[in-house]
N, CA, C and O atoms as a printed pandas DataFrame, in Angstrom:
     atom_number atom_name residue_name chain_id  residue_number  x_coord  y_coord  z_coord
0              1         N          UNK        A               1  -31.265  -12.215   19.721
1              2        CA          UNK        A               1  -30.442  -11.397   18.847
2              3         C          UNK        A               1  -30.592   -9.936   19.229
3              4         O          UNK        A               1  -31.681   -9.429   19.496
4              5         N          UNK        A               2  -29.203   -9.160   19.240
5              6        CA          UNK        A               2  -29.478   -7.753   19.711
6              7         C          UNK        A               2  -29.968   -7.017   18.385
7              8         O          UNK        A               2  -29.851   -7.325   17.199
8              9         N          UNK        A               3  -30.644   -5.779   19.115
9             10        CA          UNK        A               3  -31.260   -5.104   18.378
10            11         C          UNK        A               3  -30.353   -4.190   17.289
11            12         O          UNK        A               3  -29.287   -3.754   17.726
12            13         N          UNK        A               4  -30.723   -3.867   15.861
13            14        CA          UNK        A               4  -29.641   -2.817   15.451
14            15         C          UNK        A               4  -29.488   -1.414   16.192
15            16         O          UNK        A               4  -30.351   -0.852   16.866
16            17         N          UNK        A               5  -28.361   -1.033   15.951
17            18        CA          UNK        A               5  -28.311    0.005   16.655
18            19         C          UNK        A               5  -28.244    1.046   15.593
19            20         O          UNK        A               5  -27.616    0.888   14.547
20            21         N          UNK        A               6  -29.269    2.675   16.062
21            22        CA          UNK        A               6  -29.267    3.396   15.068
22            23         C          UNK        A               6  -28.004    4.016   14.795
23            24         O          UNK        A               6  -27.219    4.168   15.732
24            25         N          UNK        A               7  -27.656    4.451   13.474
25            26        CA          UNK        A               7  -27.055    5.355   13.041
26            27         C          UNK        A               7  -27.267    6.945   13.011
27            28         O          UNK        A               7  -28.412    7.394   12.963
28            29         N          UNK        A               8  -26.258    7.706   13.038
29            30        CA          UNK        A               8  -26.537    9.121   12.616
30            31         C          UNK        A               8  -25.133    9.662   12.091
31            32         O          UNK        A               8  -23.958    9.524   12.430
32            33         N          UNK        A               9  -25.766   10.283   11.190
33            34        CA          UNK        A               9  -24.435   10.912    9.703
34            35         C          UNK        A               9  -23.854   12.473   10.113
35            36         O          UNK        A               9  -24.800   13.154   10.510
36            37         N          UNK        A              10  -23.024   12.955   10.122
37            38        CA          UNK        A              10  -22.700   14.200   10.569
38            39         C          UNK        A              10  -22.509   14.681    9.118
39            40         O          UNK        A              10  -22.319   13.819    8.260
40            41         N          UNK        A              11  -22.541   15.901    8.789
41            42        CA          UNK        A              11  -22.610   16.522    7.918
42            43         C          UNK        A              11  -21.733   15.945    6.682
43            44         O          UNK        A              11  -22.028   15.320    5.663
44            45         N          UNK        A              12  -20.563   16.418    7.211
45            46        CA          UNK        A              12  -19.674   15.718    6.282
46            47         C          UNK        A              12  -19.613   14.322    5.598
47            48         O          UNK        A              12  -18.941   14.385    4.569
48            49         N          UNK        A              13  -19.955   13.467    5.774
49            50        CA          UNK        A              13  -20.500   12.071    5.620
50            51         C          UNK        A              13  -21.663   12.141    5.029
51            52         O          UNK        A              13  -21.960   11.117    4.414
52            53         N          UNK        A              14  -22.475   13.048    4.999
53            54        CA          UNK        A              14  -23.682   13.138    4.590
54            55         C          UNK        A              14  -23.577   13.513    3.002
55            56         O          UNK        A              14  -23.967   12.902    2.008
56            57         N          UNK        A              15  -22.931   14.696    3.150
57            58        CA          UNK        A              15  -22.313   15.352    1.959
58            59         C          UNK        A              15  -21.080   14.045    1.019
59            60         O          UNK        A              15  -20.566   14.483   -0.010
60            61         N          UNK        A              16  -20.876   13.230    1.253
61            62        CA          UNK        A              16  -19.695   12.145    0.588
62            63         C          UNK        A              16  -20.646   11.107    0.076
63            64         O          UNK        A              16  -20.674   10.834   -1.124
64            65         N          UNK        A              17  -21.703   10.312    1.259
65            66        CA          UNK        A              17  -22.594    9.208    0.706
66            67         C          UNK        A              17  -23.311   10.182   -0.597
67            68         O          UNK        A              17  -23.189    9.676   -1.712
68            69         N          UNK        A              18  -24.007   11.464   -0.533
69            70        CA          UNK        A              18  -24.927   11.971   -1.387
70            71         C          UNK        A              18  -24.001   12.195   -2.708
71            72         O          UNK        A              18  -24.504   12.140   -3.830
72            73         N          UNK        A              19  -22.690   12.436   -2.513
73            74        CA          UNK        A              19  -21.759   12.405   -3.812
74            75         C          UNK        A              19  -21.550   10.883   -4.364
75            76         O          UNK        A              19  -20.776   10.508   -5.245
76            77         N          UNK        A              20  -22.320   10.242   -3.713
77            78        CA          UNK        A              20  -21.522    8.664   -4.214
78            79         C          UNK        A              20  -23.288    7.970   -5.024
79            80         O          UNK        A              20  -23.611    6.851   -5.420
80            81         N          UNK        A              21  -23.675    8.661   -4.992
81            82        CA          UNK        A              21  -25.212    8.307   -6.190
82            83         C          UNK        A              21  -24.785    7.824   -7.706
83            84         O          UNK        A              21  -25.527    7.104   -8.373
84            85         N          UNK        A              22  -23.781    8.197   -8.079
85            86        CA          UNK        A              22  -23.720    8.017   -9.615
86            87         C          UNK        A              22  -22.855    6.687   -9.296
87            88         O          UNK        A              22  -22.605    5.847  -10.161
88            89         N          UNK        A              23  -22.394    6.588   -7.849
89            90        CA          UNK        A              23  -21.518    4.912   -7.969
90            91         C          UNK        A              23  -22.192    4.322   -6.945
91            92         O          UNK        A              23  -21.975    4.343   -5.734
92            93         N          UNK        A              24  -23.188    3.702   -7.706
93            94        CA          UNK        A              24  -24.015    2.874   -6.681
94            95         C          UNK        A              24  -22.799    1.649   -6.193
95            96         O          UNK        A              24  -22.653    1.504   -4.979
96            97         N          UNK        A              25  -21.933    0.774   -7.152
97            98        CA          UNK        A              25  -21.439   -0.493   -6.145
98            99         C          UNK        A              25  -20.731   -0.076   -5.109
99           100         O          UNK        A              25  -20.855   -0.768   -4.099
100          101         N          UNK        A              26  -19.989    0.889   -5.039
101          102        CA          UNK        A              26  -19.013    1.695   -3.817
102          103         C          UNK        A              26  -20.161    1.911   -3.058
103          104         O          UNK        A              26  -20.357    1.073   -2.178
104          105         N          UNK        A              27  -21.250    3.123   -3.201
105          106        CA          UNK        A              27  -22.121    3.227   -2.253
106          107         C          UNK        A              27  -22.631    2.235   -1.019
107          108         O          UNK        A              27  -22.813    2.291    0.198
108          109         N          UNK        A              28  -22.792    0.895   -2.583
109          110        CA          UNK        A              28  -23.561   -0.766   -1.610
110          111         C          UNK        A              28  -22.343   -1.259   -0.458
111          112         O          UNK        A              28  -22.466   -1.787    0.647
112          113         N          UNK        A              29  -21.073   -0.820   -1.268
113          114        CA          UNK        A              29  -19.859   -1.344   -0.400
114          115         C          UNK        A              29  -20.029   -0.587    1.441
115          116         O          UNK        A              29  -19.615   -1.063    2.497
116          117         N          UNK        A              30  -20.650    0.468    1.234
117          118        CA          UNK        A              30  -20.632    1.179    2.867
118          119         C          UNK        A              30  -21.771    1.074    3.676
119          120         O          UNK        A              30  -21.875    1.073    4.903
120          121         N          UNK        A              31  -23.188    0.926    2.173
121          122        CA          UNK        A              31  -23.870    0.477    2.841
122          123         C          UNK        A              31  -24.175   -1.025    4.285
123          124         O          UNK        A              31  -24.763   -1.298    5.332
124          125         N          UNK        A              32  -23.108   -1.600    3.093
125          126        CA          UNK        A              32  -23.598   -3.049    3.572
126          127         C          UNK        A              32  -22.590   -2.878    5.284
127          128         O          UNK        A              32  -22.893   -3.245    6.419
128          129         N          UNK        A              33  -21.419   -2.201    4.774
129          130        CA          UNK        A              33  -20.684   -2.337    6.039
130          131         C          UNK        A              33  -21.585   -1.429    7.000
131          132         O          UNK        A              33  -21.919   -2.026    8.024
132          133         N          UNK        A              34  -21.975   -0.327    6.909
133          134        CA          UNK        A              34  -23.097    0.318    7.968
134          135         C          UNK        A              34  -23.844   -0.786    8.562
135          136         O          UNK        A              34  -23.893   -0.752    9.791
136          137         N          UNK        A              35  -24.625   -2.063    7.804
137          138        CA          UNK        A              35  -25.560   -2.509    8.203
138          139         C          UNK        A              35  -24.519   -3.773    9.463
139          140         O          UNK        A              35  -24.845   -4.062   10.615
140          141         N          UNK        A              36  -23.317   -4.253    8.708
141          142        CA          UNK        A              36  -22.779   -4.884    9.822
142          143         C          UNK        A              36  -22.399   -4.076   11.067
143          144         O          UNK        A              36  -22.800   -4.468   12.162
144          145         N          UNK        A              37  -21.730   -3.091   10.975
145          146        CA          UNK        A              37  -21.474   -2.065   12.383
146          147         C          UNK        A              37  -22.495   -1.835   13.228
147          148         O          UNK        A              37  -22.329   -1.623   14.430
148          149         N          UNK        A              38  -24.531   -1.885   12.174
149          150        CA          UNK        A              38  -25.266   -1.922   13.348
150          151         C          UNK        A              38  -25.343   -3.198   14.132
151          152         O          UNK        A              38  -25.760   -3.175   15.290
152          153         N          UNK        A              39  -24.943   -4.358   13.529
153          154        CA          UNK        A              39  -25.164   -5.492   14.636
154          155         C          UNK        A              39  -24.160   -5.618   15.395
155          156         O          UNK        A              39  -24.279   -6.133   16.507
156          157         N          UNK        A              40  -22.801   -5.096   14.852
157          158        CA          UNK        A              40  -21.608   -5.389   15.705
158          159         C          UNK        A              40  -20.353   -4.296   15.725
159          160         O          UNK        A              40  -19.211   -4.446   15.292
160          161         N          UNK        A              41  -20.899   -3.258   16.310
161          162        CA          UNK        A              41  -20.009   -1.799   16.253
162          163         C          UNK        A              41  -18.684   -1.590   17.022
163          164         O          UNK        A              41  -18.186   -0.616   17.585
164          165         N          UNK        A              42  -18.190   -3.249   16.776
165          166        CA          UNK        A              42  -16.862   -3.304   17.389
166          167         C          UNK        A              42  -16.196   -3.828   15.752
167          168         O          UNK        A              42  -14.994   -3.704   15.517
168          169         N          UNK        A              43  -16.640   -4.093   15.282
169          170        CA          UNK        A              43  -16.192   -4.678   13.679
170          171         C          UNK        A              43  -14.894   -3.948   13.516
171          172         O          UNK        A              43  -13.907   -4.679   13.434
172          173         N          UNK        A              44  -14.644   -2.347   13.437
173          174        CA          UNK        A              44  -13.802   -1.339   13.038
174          175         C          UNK        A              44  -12.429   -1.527   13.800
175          176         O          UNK        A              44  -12.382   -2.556   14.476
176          177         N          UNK        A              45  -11.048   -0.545   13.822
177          178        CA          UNK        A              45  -10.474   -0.414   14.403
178          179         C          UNK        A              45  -10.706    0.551   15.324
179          180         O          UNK        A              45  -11.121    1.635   14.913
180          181         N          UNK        A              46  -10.503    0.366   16.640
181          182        CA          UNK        A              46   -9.865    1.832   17.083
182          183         C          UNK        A              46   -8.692    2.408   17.483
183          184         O          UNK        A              46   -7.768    1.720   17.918
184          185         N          UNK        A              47   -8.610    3.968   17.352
185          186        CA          UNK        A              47   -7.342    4.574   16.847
186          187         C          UNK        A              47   -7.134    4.863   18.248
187          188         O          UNK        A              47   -7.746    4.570   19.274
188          189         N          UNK        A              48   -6.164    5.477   18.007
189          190        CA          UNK        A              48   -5.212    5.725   19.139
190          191         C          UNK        A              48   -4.871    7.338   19.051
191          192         O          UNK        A              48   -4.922    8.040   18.040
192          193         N          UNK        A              49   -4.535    7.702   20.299
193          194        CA          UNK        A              49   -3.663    8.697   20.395
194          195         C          UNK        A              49   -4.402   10.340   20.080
195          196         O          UNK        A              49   -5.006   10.739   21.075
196          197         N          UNK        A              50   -4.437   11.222   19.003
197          198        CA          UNK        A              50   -5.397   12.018   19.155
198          199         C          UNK        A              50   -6.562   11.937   18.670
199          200         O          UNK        A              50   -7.398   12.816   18.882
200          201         N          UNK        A              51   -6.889   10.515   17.697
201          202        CA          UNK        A              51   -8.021    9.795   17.483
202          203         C          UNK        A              51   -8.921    9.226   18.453
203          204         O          UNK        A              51  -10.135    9.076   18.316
204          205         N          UNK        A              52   -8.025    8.845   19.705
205          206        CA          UNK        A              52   -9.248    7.786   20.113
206          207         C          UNK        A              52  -10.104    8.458   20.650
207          208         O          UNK        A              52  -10.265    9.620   21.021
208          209         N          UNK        A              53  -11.149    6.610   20.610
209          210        CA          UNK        A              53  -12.620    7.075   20.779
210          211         C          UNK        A              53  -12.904    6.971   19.545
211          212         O          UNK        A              53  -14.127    6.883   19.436
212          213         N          UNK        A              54  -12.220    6.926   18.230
213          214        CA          UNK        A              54  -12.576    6.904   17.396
214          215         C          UNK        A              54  -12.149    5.466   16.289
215          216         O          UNK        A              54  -10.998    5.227   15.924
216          217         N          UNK        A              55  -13.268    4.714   15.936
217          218        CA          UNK        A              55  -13.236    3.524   14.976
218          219         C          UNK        A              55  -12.970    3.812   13.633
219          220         O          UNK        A              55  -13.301    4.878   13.113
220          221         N          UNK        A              56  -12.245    2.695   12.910
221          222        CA          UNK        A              56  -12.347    3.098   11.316
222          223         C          UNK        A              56  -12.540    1.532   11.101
223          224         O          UNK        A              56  -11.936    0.666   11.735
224          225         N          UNK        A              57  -13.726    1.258    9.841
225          226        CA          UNK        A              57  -13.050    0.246    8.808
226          227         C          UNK        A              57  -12.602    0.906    7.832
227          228         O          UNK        A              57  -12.777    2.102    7.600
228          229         N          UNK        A              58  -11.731   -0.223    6.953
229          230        CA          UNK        A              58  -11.195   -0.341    5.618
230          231         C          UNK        A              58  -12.278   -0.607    4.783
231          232         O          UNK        A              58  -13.244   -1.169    5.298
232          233         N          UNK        A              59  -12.325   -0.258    3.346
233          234        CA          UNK        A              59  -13.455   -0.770    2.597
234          235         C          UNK        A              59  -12.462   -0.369    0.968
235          236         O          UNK        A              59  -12.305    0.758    0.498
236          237         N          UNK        A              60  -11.822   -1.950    0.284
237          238        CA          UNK        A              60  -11.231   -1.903   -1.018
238          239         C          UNK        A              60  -12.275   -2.251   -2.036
239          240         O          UNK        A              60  -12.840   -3.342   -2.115
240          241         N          UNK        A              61  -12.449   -1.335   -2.713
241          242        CA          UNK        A              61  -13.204   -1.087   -3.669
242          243         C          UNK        A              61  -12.294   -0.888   -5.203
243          244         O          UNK        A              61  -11.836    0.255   -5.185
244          245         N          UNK        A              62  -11.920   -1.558   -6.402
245          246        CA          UNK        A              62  -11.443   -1.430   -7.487
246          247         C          UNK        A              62   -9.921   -0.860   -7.270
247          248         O          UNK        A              62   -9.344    0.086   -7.808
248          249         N          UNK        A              63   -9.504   -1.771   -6.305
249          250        CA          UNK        A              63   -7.860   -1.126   -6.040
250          251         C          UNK        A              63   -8.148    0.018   -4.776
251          252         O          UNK        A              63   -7.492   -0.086   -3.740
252          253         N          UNK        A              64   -8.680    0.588   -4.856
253          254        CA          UNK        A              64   -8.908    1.764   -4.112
254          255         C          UNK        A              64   -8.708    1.517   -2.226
255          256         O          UNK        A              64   -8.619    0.307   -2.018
256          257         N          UNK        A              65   -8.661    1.968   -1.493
257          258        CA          UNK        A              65   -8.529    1.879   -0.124
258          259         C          UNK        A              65   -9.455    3.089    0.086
259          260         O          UNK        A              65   -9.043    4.106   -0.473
260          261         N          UNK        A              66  -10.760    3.234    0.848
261          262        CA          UNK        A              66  -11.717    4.027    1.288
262          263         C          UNK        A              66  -11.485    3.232    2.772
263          264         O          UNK        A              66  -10.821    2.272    3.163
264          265         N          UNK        A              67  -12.533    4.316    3.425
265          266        CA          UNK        A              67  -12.258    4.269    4.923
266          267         C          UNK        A              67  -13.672    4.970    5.114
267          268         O          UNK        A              67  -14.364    5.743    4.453
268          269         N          UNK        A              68  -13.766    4.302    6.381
269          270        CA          UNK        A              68  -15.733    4.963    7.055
270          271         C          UNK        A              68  -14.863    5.239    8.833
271          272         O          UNK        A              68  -14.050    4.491    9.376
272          273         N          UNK        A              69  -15.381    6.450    9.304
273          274        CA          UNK        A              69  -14.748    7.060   10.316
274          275         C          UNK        A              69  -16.308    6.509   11.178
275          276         O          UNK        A              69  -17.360    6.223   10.605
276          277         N          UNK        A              70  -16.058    6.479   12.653
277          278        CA          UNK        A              70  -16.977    6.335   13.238
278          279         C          UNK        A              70  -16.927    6.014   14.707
279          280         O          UNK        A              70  -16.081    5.188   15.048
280          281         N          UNK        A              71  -17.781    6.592   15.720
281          282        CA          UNK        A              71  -17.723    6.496   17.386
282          283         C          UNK        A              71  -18.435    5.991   17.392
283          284         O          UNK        A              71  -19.114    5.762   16.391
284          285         N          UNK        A              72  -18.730    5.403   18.915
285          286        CA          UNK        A              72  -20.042    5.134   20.006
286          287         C          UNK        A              72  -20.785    5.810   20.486
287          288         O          UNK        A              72  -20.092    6.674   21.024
288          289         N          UNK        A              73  -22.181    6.104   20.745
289          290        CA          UNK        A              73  -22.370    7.327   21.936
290          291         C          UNK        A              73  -23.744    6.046   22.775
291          292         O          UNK        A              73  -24.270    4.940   22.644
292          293         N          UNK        A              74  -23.701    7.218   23.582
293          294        CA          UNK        A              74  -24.711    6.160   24.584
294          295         C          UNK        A              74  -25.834    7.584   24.842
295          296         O          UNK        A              74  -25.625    8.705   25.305
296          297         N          UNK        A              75  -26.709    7.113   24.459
297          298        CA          UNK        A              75  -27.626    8.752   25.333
298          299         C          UNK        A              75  -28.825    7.526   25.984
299          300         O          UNK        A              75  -29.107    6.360   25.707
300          301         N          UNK        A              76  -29.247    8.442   26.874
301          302        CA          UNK        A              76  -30.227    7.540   28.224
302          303         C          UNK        A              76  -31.235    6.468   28.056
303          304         O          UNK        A              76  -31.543    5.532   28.794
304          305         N          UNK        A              77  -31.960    7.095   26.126
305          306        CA          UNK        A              77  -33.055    5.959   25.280
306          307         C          UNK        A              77  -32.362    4.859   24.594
307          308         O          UNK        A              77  -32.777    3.705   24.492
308          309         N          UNK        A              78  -31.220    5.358   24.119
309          310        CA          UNK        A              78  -30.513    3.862   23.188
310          311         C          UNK        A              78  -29.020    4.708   22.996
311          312         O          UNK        A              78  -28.690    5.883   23.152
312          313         N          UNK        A              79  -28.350    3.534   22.600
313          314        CA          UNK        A              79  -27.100    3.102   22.186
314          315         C          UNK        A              79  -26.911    3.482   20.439
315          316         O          UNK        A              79  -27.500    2.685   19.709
316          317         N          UNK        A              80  -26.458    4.158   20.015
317          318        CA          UNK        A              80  -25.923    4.268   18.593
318          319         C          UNK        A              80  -24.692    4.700   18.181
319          320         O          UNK        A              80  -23.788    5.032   18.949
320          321         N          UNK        A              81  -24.639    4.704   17.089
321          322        CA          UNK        A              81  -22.980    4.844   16.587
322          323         C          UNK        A              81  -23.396    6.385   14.925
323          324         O          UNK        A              81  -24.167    6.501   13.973
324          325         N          UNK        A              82  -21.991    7.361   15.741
325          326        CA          UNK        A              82  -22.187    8.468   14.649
326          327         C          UNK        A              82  -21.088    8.105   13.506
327          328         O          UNK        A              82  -19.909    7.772   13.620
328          329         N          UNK        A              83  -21.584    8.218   12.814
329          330        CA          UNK        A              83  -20.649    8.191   11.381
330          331         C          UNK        A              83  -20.235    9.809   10.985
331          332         O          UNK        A              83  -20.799   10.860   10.680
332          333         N          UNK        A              84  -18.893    9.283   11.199
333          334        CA          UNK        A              84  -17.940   10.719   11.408
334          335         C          UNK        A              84  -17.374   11.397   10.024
335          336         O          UNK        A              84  -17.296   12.614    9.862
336          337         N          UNK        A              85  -17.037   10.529    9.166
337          338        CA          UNK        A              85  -16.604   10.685    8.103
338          339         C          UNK        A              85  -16.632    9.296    7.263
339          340         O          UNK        A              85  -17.008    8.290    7.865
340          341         N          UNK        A              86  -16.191    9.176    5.684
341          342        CA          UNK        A              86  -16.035    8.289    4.998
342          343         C          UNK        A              86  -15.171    9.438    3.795
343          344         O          UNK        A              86  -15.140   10.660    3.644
344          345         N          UNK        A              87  -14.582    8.311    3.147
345          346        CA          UNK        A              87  -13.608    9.170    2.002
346          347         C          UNK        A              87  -12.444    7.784    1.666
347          348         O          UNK        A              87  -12.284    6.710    2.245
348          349         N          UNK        A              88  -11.749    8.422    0.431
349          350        CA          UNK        A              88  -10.096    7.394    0.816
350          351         C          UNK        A              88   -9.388    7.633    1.218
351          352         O          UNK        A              88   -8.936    8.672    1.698
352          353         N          UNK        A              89   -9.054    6.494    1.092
353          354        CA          UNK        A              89   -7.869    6.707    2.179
354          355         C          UNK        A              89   -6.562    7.467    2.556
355          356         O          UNK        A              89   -5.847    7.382    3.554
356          357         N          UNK        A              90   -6.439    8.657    0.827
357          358        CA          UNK        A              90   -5.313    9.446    0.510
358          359         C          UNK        A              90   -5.650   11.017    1.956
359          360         O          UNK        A              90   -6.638   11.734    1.799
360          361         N          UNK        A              91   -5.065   11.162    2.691
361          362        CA          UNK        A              91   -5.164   12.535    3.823
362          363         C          UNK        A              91   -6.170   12.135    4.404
363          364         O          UNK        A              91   -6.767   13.120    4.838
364          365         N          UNK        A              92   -6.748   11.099    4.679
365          366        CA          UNK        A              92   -8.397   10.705    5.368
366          367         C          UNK        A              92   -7.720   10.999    6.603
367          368         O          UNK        A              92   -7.875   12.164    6.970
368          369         N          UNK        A              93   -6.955   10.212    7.410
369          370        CA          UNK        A              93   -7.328   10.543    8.757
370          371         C          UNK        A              93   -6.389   12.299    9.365
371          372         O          UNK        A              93   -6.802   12.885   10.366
372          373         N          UNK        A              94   -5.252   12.808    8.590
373          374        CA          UNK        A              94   -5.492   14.628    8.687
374          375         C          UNK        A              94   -6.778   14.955    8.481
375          376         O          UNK        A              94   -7.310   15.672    9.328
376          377         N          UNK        A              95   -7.414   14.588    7.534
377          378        CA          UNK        A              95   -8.898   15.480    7.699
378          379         C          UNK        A              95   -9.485   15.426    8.253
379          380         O          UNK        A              95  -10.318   16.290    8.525
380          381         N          UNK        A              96   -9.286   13.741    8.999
381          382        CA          UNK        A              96  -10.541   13.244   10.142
382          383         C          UNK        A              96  -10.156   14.073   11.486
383          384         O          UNK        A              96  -10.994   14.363   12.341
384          385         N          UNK        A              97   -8.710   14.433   11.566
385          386        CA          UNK        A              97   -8.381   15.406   13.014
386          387         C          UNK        A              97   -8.950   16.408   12.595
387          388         O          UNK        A              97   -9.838   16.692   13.398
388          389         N          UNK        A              98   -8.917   17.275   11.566
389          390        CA          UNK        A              98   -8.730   18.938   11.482
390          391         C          UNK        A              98  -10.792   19.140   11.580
391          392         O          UNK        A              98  -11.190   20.146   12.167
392          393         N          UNK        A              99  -11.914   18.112   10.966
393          394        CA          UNK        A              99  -12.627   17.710   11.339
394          395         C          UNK        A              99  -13.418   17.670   12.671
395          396         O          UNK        A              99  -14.318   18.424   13.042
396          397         N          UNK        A             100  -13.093   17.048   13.038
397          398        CA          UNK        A             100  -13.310   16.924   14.496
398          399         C          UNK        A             100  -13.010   17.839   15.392
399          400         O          UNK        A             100  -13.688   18.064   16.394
400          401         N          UNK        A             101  -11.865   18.478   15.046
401          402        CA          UNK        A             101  -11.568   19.591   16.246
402          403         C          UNK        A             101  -11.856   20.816   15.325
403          404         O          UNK        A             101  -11.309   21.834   15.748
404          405         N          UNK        A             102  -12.464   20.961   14.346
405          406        CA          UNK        A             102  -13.133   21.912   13.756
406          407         C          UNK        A             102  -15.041   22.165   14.649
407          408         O          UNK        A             102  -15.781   23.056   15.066
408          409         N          UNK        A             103  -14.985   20.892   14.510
409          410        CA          UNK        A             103  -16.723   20.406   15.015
410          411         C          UNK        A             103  -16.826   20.178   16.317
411          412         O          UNK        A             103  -17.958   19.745   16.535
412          413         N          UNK        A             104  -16.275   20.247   17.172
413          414        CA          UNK        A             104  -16.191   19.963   18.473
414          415         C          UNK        A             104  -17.027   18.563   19.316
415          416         O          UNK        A             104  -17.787   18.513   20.283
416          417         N          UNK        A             105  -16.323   17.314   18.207
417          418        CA          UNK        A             105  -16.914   16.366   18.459
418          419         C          UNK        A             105  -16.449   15.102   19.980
419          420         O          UNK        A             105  -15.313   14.738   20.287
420          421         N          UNK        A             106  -17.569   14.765   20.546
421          422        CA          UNK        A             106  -17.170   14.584   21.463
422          423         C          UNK        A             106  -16.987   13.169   21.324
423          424         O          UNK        A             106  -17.661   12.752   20.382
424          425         N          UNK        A             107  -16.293   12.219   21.938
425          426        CA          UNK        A             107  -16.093   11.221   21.520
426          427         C          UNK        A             107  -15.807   10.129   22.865
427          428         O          UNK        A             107  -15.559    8.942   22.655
C-alpha cells in the first residue's frame, strides 16, 4: 500500500478550514476527503485552460455545493499535494484565478 502523501495549506485555505470550527460536520466533510486525496490525489477533477495543473473536488453538504482547490508538487524528498483553496461553489473558481495569479503559484 502506498504511502500517504503529505499535505500543505496555503494561506487562504488555512484561513476557511479555521472559519469552519463552529461547523464541525462540513469541516469532517473535507476532512475526510483530504484523507482520500492523500491515498489517491487523482480522485479530483482537473481543470483546464487557465486553471490547469489545477484539481478540484465537489463536496455537497446540506444542499450546498463547496469545492476544495488543489495541485501536485514533487520536490526531491517526497511527493505531496498543496491545498489551494476550499469555499462554495458561488465565484469559487474567479477567486481561485485572481488567487493564484495574485500568489504566484506555480503549478
Amino acid at each position: 500500500m502506498n504511502k500517504p502523501l503529505e499535505v500543505e495549506f496555503l494561506p487562504g485555505a488555512k484561513r476557511y478550514f479555521k472559519s469552519l470550527k463552529r461547523n464541525k460536520p462540513l469541516l469532517k466533510e473535507y476532512r475526510d476527503i483530504i484523507k482520500k486525496l492523500q491515498l489517491n490525489p487523482t480522485l479530483g477533477t482537473e481543470k483546464s485552460g487557465d486553471l490547469s495543473g489545477v484539481f478540484s473536488v465537489d463536496i455537497r453538504y446540506q444542499r450546498v455545493n463547496y469545492e476544495l482547490a488543489y495541485c501536485l508538487k514533487r520536490l526531491k524528498t517526497a511527493r505531496f499535494y498543496l491545498i489551494i483553496m476550499a469555499g462554495t461553489r458561488e465565484n469559487f473558481y474567479q477567486n481561485l484565478k485572481r488567487y493564484i495569479k495574485s500568489s504566484n503559484i506555480e503549478r
